[in-house]
C-alpha angles and dihedrals in degrees: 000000000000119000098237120070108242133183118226116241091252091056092046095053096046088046084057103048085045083055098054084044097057110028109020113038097038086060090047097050087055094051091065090271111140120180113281095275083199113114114248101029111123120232104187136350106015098189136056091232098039113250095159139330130234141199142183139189129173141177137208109241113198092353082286114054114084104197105186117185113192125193117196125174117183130201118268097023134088106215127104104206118202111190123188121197118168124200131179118229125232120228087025112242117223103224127012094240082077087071091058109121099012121124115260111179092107097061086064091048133074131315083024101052087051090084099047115116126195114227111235098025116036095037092073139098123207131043127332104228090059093061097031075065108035121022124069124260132197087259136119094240123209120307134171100183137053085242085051088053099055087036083068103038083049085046097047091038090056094046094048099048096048082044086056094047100043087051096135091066089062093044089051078054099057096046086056094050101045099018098201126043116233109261115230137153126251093288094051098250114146124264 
């Protein structure tokens, strides 16, 4: 028995996907989010013997814009990572019902996952090793007791739920950083 108090990498997987179902989708929902209705996303557990789980919801802004907002946790790390990407669709549907069924693996491939930007790390300005060291991060920090430990899921879980519903601020960030959206069409190929 070691001195220090440690979670198993299957614990700390399922803490973490407990984590995205609780904090970070409900916010999301309520922000206008609804699950990809695209065929082949994952919304849950992606492997059979269960290396992560990933989720990803998205939202038509103004009957063009397509924000997706995708959450993966793998096994043996102990990052969340929350990744946001925005398109805009070409001919513009009118509700975003009209993308259900359609395939939407390119929308996850280049030139379209240039533009994808992962909240937490790739939104700031500066240098990196100021916020590596002072700003928060969607990570279970260091801990050496079993108090430790539940002092960082509470931590993680309140800054990813006021990071979900605060999601505009990182939308009007992405915007700042990439300016216009790809255009695509429904199916997320290029125009």
């Amino acid at each position: 028995m070691g001195m220090f108090y440690r979670v198993s990498d299957k614990q700390l997987l399922a803490d973490r996907n407990s984590l995205i179902k609780e904090a970070g989708i409900p916010p999301l929902l309520q922000n206008g989010f609804i699950k990809s209705p695209f065929l082949g996303i994952w919304f849950g557990e992606y492997d059979s013997n269960i290396k992560g789980y990933s989720y990803e919801l998205c939202r038509l802004v103004n009957d063009k814009f397509l924000e997706v907002i995708d959450f993966s946790a793998l096994k043996g790390e102990s990052w969340i990572k929350i990744n946001l990407n925005i398109y805009q669709l070409e001919p513009a549907p009118n509700q975003i019902e009209n993308l259900a069924g359609k395939d939407g693996l390119n929308f996850h491939l280049p030139p379209n996952s240039l533009t994808k930007m992962r909240l937490r790390s790739d939104d700031y300005k500066g240098p990196p090793l100021f916020y590596m060291l002072f700003l928060p991060e969607y990570k279970i920090g260091n801990y050496y007791t079993r108090s430790g430990y539940e002092a960082e899921i509470k931590k993680l879980k309140k800054l990813i739920k006021c990071d979900m519903e605060n999601i505009n601020i990182f939308v009007k960030r992405w915007h700042q950083i990439h300016r216009d959206p790809v255009k695509t069409t429904w199916e997320g190929i290029p125009i």
